[in-house]
N, C-alpha and C positions, 0 to 999 in steps of 0.2 A: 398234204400239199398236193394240187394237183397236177396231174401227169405232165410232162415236156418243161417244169417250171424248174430252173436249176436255183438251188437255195447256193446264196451268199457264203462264202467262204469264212470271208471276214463282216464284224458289222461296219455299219458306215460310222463316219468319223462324227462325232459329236464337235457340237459350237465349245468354242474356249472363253473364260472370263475373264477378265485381270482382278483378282483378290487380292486381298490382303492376310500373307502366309503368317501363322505366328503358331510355331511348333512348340513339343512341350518341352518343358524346362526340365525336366528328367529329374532329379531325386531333390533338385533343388524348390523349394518354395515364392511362391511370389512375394511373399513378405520380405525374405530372405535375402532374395534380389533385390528388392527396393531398397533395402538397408545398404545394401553393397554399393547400388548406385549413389546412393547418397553419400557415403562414405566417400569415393573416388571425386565424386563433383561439390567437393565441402567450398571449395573456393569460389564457384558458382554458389553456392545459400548464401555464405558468407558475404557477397557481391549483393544479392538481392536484400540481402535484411541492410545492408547499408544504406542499399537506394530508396529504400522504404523508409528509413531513419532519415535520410537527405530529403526529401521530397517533404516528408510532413513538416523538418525544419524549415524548410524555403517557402512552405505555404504558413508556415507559424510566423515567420516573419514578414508575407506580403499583408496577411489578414488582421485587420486593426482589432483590436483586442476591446469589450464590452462589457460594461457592469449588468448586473441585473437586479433589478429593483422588485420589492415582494412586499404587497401587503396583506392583511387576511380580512375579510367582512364577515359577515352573515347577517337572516333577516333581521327587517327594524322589531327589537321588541316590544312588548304592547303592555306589558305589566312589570312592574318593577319599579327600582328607584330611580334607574337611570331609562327608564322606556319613556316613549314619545305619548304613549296613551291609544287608545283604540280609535280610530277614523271609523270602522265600519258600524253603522248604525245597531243597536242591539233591540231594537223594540221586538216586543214580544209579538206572535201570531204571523200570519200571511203578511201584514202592514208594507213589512220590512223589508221581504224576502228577495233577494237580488240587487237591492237599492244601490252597491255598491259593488259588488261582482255580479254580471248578468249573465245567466245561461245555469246548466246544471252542471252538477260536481264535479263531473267528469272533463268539465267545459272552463272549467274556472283557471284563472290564472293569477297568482299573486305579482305582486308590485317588486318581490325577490327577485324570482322568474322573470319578467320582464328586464332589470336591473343585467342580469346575467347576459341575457341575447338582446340586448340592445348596447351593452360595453365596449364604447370603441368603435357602433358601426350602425349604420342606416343613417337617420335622423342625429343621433349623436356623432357623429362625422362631420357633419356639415356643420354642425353648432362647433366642435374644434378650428373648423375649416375657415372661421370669420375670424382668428386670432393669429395674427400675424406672426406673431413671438412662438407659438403652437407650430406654424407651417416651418418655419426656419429652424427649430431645434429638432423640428423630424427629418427635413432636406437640406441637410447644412451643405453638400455638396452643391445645391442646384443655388447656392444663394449666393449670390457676389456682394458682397457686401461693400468692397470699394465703389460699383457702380451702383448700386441698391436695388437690383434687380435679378431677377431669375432669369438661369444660364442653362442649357445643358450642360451635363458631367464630363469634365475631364478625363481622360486616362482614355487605354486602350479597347479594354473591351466595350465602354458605351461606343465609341467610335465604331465598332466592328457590329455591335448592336444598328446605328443607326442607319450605318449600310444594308446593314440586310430589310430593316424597313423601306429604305428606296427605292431599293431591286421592284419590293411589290406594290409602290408606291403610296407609302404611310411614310409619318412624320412621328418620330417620338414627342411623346409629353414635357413641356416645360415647365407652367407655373402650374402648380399642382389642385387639386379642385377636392370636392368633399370625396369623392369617390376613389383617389388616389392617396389619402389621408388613410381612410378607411380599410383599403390594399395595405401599409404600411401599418397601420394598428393591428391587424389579423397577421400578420408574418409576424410580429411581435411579441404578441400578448399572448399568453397563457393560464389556462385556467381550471386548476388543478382541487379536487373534492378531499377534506381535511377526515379523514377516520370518518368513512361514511359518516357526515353530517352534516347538516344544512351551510353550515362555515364551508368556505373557499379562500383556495389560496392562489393571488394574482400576480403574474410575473410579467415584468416588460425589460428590454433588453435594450441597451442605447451606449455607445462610445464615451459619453457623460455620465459620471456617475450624480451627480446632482442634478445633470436636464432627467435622467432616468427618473429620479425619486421626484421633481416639479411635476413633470408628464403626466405619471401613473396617477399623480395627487387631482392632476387636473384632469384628466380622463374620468376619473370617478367622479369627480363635484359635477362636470357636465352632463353624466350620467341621470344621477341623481337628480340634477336641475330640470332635465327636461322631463323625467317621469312626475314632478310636483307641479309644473306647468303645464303637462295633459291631464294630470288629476282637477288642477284648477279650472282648466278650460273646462272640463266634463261637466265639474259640478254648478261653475255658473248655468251653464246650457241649462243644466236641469233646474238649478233655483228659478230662473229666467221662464221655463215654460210651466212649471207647478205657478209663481205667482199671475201670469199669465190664465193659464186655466183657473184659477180663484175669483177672476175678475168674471168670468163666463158663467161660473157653475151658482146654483141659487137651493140645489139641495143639501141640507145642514148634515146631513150625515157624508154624501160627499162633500164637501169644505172642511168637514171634518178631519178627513183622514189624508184631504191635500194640505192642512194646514200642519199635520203629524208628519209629513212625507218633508215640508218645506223646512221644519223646525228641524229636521235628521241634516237636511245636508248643507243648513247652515251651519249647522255645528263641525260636519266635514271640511265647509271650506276655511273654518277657523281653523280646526287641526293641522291643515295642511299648509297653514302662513307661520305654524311655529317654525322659529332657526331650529331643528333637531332636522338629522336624518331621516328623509320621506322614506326611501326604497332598501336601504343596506346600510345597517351599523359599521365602525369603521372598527372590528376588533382590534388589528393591531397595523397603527400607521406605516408609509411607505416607508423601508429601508431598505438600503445598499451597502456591499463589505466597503472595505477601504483600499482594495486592491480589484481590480478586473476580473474577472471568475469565467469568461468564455472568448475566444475555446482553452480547454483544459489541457495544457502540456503534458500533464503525468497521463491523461488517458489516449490523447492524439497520439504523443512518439510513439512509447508499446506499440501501439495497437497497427500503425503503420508499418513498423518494424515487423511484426508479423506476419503482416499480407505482403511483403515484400517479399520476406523467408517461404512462406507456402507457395507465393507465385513462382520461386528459383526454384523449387521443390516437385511442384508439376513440370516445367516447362522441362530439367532435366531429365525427370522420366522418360518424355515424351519422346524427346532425344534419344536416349538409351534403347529404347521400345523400339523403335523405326530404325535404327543402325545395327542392333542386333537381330533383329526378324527381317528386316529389309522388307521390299513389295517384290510378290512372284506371281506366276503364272501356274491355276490352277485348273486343273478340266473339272468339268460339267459333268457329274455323272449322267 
């Protein structure tokens, strides 16, 4: 140190923090404690597994109760007693090759696959969307039926919904269009894979249990309907420009093998006007129980009941923690 400089006696006083003190529990255990706590604040769980048990009954009884309707398909088969027969052309060599799926293996897509992501939505929406009886068993709420016209919903919360669209200056939906059909089939519909294999099992969910099983019935035929009416449209196009090109062409080996190309998908567009299933067999038709099956009271109460009890469970901890250790004032080393 150097000379004339007098060192400090004491050092200078350090900044203070406000902490949070929580000393040790001494011979006791934290588990220990927590048992204790719980023990003392039994009337407190006891309080919360009720209100947990109350709550889920009050929303068991606002919540209108729903069948769900389940059928199973898989693809159309091609061989057999009960199969539709093969549509895709089998001629031997190059001839053939694409004639009915174009692109490579990797690129291909069956009429299944298609079936599956088309269920309920795109173009199949809008084709539900032109059947009146279709719009009113999906929006029974929005349909007045004394005036014959589409309403907004009743009740509080759409009310409270349609305020808040005002605020930002929107207007809810009323009569509902293929794209709100579409919205309503996707919250619905589920679509579930049977023992890894090509079979699928289809669920729709509806306040009816008979519109549930009509619906699901009718979902799928539209389904179906319009993958045989894109098949149809495709294959005229192509019948249409092979005889077309027949009319142009003068070399016999080409006429040849447009006369083999025209003979393949006249034979497709017969296959595809038989009454059988174009895109998905109907394994086993739509059924529903004979009782409502959502939501499930034996699994809603419990399960309520429990996160009642666990929330009374923390919240006295919490309690306990902060009344016994309190908040103190700690220095800064």
């Amino acid at each position: 140190m150097p000379d004339g400089v007098i060192s400090p006696t004491h050092p200078p006083p350090q900044p203070e923090a406000l902490t949070l003190v929580l000393p040790q529990s001494g011979a006791e255990g934290d588990l220990r404690a927590f048992v204790r706590t719980l023990q003392t604040g039994w009337r407190w769980l006891l309080a919360g597994w009720l209100g947990g048990l109350a709550l889920a009954i009050a929303g068991l009884w606002t919540v209108t109760p729903a069948y769900t309707a389940a059928m199973v398909i898989g693809p159309t088969a091609r061989v057999g007693s009960a199969a539709m027969g093969a549509r895709v052309p089998t001629l031997s060599g190059r001839d053939s090759a694409g004639v009915a799926e174009p692109g490579a293996g990797d690129e291909s897509l069956s009429d299944f696959a298609r079936y599956l992501e088309l269920f309920g939505s795109g173009p199949v929406a809008e084709r539900l969307a032109r059947d009146p009886d279709i719009l009113r068993a999906l929006f029974p709420d929005r349909w007045d039926a004394e005036a014959g016209r589409w309403r907004s919903p009743p009740g509080l919360l759409p009310m409270v919904k349609r305020g808040l669209l005002a605020l930002v200056g929107r207007e809810d939906w009323v009569e509902p269009d293929g794209d709100r059909v579409a919205r309503a089939l996707r919250d619905r519909l589920v679509v579930d894979m049977l023992r890894s294999g090509p079979m699928r099992r289809i669920t729709f969910r509806h306040a009816d249990g008979e519109t549930a099983v009509d619906l699901l019935g009718r979902i799928a035929a539209a389904t179906d309907a319009h993958l045989r009416a894109e098949a149809a449209r495709r294959s005229a196009a192509q019948i249409a420009h092979i005889k077309l090109r027949l009319g142009a062409v003068t070399v016999a080996e080409h006429r040849q093998a447009l006369s083999d190309l025209l003979l393949d998908q006249e034979r497709v567009a017969m296959m595809i006007g038989v009454d059988l299933p174009f895109a998905a067999d109907l394994i086993q038709p739509p059924t529903t129980g004979a009782l409502p099956d959502w939501p499930n009271p034996a699994v809603v109460v419990p399960l309520a009941g429990l996160v009642g009890l666990i929330a009374a469970a923390f919240g006295l901890s919490a309690r306990h923690a902060l009344k016994d250790h309190g908040i103190g004032v700690e220095a800064v080393p």
